[in-house]
C-alpha positions in Angstrom: 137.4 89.3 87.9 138.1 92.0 85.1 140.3 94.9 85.9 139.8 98.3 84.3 143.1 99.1 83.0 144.1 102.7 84.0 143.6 104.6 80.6 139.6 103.7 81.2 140.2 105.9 83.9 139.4 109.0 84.2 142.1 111.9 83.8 141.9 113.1 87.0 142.8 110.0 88.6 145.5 109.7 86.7 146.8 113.1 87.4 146.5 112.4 90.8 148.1 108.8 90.9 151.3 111.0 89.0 152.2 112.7 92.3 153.3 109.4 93.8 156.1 107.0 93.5 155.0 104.4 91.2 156.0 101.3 93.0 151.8 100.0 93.1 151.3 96.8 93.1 147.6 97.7 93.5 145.9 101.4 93.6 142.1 101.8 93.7 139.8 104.9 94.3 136.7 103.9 96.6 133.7 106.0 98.3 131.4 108.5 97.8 134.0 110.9 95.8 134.2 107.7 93.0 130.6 106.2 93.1 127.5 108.3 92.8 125.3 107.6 96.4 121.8 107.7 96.9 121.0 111.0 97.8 124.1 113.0 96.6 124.3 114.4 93.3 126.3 115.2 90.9 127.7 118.6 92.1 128.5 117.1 95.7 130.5 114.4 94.0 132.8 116.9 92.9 133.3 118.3 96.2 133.5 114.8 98.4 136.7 113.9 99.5 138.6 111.1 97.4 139.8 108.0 98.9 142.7 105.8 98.1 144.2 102.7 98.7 148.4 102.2 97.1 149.3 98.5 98.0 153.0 98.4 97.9 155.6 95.5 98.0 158.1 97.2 100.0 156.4 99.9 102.5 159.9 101.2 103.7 161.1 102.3 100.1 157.9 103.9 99.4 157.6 105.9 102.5 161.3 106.9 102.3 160.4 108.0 98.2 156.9 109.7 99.2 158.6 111.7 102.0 160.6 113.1 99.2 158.0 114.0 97.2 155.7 114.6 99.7 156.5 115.7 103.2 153.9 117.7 104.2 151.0 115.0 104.0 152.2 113.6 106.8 151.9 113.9 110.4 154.5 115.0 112.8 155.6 111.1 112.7 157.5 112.2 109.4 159.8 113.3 112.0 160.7 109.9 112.8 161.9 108.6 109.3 160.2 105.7 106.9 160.9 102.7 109.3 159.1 103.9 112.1 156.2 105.1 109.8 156.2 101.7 107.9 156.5 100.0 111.6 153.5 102.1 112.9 151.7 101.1 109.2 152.5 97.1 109.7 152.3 96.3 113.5 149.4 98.5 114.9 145.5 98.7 113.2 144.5 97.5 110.7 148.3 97.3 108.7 147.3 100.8 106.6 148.6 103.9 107.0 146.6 106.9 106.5 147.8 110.2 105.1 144.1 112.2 105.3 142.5 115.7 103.9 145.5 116.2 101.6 145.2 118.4 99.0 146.4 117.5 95.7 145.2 118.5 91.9 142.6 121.0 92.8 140.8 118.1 95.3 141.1 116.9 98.4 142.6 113.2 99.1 142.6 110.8 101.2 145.2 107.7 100.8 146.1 104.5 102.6 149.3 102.4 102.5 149.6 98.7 102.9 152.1 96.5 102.2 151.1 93.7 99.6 151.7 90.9 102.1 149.5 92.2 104.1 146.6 92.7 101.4 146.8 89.6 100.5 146.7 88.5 104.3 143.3 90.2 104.7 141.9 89.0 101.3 142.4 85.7 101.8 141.7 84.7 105.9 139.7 88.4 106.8 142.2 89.1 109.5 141.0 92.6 110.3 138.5 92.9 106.9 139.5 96.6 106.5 140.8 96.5 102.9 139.2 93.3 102.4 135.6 95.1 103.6 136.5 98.0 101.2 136.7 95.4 98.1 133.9 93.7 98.7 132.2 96.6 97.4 132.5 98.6 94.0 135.8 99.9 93.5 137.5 101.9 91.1 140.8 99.6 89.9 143.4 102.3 88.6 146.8 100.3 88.3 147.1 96.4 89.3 150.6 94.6 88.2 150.5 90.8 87.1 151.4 89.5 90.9 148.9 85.9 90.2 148.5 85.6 94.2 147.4 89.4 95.0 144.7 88.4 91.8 143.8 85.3 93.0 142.7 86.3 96.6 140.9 89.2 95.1 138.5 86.8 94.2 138.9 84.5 97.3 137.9 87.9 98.8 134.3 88.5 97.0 133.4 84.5 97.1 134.0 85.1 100.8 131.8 87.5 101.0 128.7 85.6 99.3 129.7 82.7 101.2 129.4 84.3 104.7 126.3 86.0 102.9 124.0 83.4 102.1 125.0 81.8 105.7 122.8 85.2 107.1 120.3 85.4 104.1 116.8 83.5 104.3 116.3 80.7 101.4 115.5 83.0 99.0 115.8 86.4 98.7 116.8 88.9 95.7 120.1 90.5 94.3 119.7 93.7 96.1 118.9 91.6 99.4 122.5 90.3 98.9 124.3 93.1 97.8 122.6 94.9 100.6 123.7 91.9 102.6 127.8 92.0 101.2 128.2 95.8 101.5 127.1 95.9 105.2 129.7 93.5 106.0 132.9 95.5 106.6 130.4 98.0 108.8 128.9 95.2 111.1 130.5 96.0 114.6 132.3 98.8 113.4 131.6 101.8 116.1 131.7 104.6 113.6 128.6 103.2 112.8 127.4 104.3 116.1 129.0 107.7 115.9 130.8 109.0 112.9 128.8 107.1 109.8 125.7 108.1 108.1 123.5 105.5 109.5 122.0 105.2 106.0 125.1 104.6 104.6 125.1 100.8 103.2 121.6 101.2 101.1 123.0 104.9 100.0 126.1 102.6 98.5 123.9 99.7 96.9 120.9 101.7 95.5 122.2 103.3 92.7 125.0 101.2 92.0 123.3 97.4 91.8 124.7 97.6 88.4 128.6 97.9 89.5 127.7 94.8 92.5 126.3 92.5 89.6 129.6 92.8 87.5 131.6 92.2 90.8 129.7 89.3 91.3 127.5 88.0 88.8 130.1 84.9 87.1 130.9 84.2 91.1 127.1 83.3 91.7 126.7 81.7 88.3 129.4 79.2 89.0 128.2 78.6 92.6 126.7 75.1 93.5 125.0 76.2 96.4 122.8 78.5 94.7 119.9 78.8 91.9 120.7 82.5 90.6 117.8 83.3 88.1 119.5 86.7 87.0 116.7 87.6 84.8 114.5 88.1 87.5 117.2 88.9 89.8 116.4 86.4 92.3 118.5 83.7 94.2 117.7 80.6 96.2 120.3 79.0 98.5 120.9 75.9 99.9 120.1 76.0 103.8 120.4 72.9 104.4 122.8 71.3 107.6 124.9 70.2 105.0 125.1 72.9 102.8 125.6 75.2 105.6 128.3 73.3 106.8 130.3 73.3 103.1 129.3 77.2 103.3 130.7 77.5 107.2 133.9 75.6 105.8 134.7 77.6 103.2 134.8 80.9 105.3 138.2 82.7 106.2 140.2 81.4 108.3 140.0 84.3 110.8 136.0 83.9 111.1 136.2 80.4 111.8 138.1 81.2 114.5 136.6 83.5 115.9 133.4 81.3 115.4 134.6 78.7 117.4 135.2 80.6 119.9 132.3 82.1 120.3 130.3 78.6 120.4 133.5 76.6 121.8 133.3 76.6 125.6 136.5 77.1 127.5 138.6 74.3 127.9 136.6 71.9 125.4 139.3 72.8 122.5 137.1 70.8 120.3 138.1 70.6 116.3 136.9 73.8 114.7 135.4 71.2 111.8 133.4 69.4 114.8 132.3 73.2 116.1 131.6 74.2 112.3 129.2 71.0 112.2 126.9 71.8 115.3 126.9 75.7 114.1 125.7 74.3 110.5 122.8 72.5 112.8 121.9 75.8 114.7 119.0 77.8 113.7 121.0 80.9 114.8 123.7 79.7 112.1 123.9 83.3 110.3 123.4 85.1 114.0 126.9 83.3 114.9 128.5 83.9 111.9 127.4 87.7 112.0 128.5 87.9 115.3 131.6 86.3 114.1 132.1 89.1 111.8 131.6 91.8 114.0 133.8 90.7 116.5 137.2 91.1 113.8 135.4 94.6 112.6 135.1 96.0 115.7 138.7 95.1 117.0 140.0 96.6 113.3 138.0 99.7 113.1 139.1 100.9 116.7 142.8 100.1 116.7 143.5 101.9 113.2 140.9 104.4 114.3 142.9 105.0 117.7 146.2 104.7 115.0 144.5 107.8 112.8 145.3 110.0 115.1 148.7 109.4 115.0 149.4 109.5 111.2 146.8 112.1 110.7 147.7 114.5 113.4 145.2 116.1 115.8 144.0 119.0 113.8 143.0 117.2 110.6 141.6 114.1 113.1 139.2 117.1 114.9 138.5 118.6 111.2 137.7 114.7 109.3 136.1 113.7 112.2 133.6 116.4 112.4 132.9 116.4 108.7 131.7 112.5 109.0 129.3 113.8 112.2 128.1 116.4 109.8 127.4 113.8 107.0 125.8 111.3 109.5 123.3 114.5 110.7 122.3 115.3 107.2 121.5 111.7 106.1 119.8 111.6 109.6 117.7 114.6 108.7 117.2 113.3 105.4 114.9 110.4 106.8 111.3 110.6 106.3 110.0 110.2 109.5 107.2 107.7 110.7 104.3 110.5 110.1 105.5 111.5 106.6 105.5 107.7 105.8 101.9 107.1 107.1 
């Protein structure tokens, strides 16, 4: 996977990356303030809030470094000093700690904290997919250092996400059809969805951006033996046989097959997750399972750091972001046709 170096970047991001300690091992820019969506233009770009990820080896230094530099983008927890804040980051939610509607270079920023470890954690087995869900989808890399694990489950990340893909996908089906499939991955079970999220909001990310998804993806399906990928036409077929399910099902994250197995595992059995794997690969409800699956770690994720938000946020800025997402979720509910104007 190639990695825009930062001076591809635009200035601004690297005016705003400047106000931080430097200690990255990773820093990407991701959302609707980076990636033109369907239905926003240009102009509202400007204006949308930008959202960051810093991955960073040692979360206690940073903090302790970042409260120097910047105190007041924290919540009243700054009180407590860097451990607690890094403790409150690594052993509640989703391991990311959110400093939200900060203001910085003329726009406002949003920017999460998680410690490599725990990146790489979530890349490679899907433990709470909240960063991992994020990268599955078009990102803008800023800095990256040369750390050869953090790179390789990068990748482990997006195969996992076409391999739990083509487990829910029909035979055949085309590229947007997966992408649209991938990008509504990290939102399956999450219960902003329900309240919070434009409801629109996966086919707003795909649409104008299937070119950014095919450079994500494109040598990944290429190389895969479980698919035909006729890119010219941009159409895929995949192999749903029992077998090939079951060399799909075994390659998924650790964290889904767990949670897999126990969904189809009966109490008490304790049966070999490669023996549950094999009748799941035999069900016709394969790809309900594993979306089920998949839901259950999303929904577990998105309300614990959700719950944590309010904490490292404070309650003013979680009232003020909070109603700004209900406000984008009634505009892109208003922006429907409706079942009249279709006709």
């Amino acid at each position: 996977m190639s990695i825009p170096a930062l001076n591809n970047t635009g200035v601004v991001y690297r005016r705003i990356l400047s106000q931080f300690p430097q200690d990255f091992s990773l820093a990407f820019a991701y959302g609707s303030g980076v990636f033109k969506q369907q239905g926003t233009n240009q102009g509202q770009m400007g204006k949308n809030m930008l959202d960051f990820v810093f991955a960073v080896d040692d979360p206690v230094t940073w903090h302790t470094m970042n409260l120097l530099q910047n105190r007041k983008h924290y919540s009243i927890l700054k009180l407590l000093g860097p451990t607690t804040i890094s403790s409150v980051q690594n052993d509640h939610g989703a391991s990311v700690y959110y400093n939200t509607l900060v203001p910085v270079d003329g726009r406002i920023i949003k920017y999460g904290v998680i410690g490599t470890e725990c990146l790489i954690d979530d890349l490679m087995h899907w433990k709470t997919m909240y960063v991992a869900g994020r990268l599955h989808k078009p990102v803008k890399m800023l800095l990256q250092n040369e750390n050869g694990k953090l790179r390789a489950a990068l990748v482990a990340n997006l195969k996992s996400a076409v391999t739990a893909s083509f487990l829910m996908l029909p035979e055949s089906f085309s590229e947007e059809d997966l992408f649209m499939q991938i990008a509504g991955l990290s939102y399956a079970g999450d219960f902003r969805m329900v309240i919070g999220e434009d409801k629109s909001k996966v086919a707003n990310i795909v649409k104008d951006n299937i070119q950014h998804f095919r450079i994500l993806y494109s040598n990944i399906l290429r190389d895969c033996p479980q698919v035909v990928y006729k890119s010219q036409q941009g159409q895929l077929e995949v192999d749903k046989s029992p077998e090939g399910q079951f060399i799909q099902l075994m390659a998924l994250p650790r964290t889904l097959q767990q949670r897999i197995t126990k969904l189809v595992d009966p109490p008490g059995k304790n049966r070999d997750v490669e023996e549950i794997l094999l009748q799941v690969a035999q069900d016709p409800d394969c790809g309900a399972v594993v979306q089920q699956g998949i839901s259950s770690i999303v929904k577990t994720s998105s309300i614990t750091q959700s719950i944590k938000g309010i904490a490292t946020a404070g309650l003013w800025k979680t009232v003020s972001y909070s109603s700004k997402k209900l406000m984008k979720m009634w505009k892109g509910w208003r922006r429907k046709p409706s079942v009249s104007q279709m006709s």
